[in-house]
N, C-alpha and C positions, 0 to 999 in steps of 0.2 A: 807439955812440950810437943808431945804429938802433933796437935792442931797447927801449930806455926811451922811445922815441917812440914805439914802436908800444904799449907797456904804458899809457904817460899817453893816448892817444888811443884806443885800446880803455877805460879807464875812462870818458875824457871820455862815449863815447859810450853807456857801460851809465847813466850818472848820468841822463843827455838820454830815453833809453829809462824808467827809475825816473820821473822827473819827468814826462814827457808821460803815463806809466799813471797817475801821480796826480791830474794834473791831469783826463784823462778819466774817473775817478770820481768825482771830484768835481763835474763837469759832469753826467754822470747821475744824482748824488745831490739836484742842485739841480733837473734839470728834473726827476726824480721828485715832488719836493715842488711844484714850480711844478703840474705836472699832476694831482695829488692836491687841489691848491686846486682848478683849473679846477672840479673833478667834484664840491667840495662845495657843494651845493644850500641853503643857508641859508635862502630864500624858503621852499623844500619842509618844513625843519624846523619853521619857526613855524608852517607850515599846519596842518603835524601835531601841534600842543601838546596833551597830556594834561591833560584837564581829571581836578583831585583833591577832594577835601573839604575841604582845606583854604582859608579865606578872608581877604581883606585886607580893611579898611573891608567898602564892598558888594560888593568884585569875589571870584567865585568863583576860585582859583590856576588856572589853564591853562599847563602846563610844556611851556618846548620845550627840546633840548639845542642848547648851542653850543659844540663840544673844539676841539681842537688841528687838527681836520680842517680848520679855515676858515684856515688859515697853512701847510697842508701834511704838516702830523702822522696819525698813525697812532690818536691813542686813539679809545677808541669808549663814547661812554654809550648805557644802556638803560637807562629808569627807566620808571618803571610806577604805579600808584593801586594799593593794594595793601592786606590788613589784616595786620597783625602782633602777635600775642598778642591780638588780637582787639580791635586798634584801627587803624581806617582811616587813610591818612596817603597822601603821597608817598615810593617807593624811590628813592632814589638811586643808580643801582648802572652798572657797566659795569669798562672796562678801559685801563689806562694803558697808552701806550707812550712808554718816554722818548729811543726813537731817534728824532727829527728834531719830536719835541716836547715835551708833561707837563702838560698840564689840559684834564680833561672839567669841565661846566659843563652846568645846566638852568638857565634861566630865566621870571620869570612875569610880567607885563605887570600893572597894577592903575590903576585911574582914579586920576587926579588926585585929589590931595584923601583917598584910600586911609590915610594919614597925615598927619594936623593937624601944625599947628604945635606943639600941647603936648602933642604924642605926645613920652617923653624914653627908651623902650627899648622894646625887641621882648625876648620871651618864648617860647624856644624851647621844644618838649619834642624828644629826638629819640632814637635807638638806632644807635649807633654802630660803627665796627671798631677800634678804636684809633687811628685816622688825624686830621690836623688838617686841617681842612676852610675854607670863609671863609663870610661870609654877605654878599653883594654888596647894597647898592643905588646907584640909578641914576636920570635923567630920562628913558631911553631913548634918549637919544641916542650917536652915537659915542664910546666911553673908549679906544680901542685907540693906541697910539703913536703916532698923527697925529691922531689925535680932540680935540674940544676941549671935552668934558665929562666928569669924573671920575666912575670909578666908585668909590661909597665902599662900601670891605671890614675886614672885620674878622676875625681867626682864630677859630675853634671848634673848641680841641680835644678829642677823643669817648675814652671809654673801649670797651673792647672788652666788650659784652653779651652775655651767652645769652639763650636766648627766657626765661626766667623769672625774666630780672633786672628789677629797674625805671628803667624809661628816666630818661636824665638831664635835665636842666631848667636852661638860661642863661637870665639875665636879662643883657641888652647893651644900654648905655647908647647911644643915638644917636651922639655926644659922642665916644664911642670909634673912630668907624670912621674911616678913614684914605683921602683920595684919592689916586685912585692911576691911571693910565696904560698899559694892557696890561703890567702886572705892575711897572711903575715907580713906586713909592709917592713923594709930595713931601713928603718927610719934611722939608727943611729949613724955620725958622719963615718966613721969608722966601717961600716956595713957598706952604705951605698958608695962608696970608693971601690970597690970589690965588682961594681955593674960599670960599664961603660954602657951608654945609651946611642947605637948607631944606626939612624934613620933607616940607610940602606940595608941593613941586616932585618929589619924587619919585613914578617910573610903571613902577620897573617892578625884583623882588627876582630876588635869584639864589642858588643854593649850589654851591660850584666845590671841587675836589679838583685843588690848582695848585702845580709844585714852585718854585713863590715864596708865602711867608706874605705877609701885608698889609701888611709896612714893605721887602718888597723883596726881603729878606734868602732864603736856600734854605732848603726846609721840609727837615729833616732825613729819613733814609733809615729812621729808626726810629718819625718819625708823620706818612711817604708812601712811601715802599718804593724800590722800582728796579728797571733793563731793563724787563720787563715786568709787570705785576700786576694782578689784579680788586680792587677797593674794593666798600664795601655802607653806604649811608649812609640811613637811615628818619629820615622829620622827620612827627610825629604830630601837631604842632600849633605854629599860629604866634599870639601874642597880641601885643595892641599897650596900653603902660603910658603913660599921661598922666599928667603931672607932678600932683603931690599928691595922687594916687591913691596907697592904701596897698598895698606889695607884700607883703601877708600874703597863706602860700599854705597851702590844705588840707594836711593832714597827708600823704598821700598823693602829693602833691606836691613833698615834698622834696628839691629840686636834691643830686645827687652832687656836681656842681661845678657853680659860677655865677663868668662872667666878670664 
């Protein structure tokens, strides 16, 4: 009787050893990210916003980035004002990491008023990786999990271009975009009754590369990747469509795809 007591109590104690190693990773892995938050500088980012060529109403774009770094994550954007095939735009570019997070994100501030009331879509041009993208807007105010102003997103997704393709061209209906919650859409009818969507109240656009689409749901690994990976996203022009304005567009102009 001896032996099988010392057998069950030699196991008890390798299980107690396995469990406290995991528990003490786990601990490390959270105050890692705890102290990753500490060190992300949010304030420092928007001081640093890239001003582009591109503009809203009268406000000229000024991009700051916001990833995964402000919750603890690892990715990292780098975007830049930049020309491509010899047209000026904002880059969108940098790199994912989806250990301990999954969206980089630039943002751009625009006066009140940037978008009227009978503004009813935005008119992207942009040059893409194959990856599906969102296009945020917002009042500026807090959207994250405890925030109580919806950011409304919508997906866009890019085909993969050479430098001598021609960029693709969305037309996105206001109408379309979806409020949504640090990546929790309110998709039920009962929820988004609760958001009124008023062009004029928004102040401020975004384009995030997030491995949640705009209803919630995981962006697939086939148009957002996985572990780790660099994205590349060029947006060469942003227009704004008022209702009964005609969306006839220059030949040249012809959208590959239009959401």
């Amino acid at each position: 009787t001896t032996r099988p007591s010392k057998s069950r109590e030699m196991k008890a104690t390798a299980l107690r050893l396995l469990l406290f190693s995991l528990f003490s990773i786990k601990i490390c892995l959270v105050m890692g990210n705890v102290m990753r938050m500490a060190r992300y500088d949010r304030a420092a980012n928007v001081a640093a916003a890239i001003p582009s060529p591109l503009t809203l109403g009268n406000t000229q774009l000024a991009w700051h980035r916001l990833d995964d770094g402000v919750m603890g994550g690892r990715s990292e954007t780098t975007h830049a004002a930049i020309e491509v095939a010899g047209r000026p735009g904002i880059h969108f570019a940098g790199t994912i990491n989806t250990n301990g997070g999954g969206f980089a994100s630039i943002r751009a501030p625009f006066e009140a008023g940037g978008l009227s009331d009978d503004t009813s879509s935005l008119r992207i041009k942009f040059r893409g990786d194959g990856r599906t993208y969102k296009v945020l807007l917002s009042d500026g105010g807090s959207s994250g999990p405890m925030g109580g102003s919806p950011s409304w997103q919508i997906d866009l997704p890019t085909t993969k271009l050479g430098p001598e393709d021609e960029a693709q061209v969305a037309t996105i209906p206001l109408e379309s975009f979806v409020p949504s919650f640090g990546g929790r859409a309110a998709l039920k009818k009962e929820d988004r009754n609760k958001f009124n969507f008023h062009a004029s109240e928004m102040k401020q656009l975004g384009l995030m590369l997030s491995l949640r689409l705009s209803d919630g749901s995981s962006n697939p690994k086939e148009t957002y990747g996985e572990g780790e990976f660099d994205f590349s996203f060029f947006v060469e022009s942003i227009e704004t469509i008022s209702s009964g304005t005609s969306n006839a567009k220059k030949d040249d102009e012809k959208p590959k795809s239009e959401l």
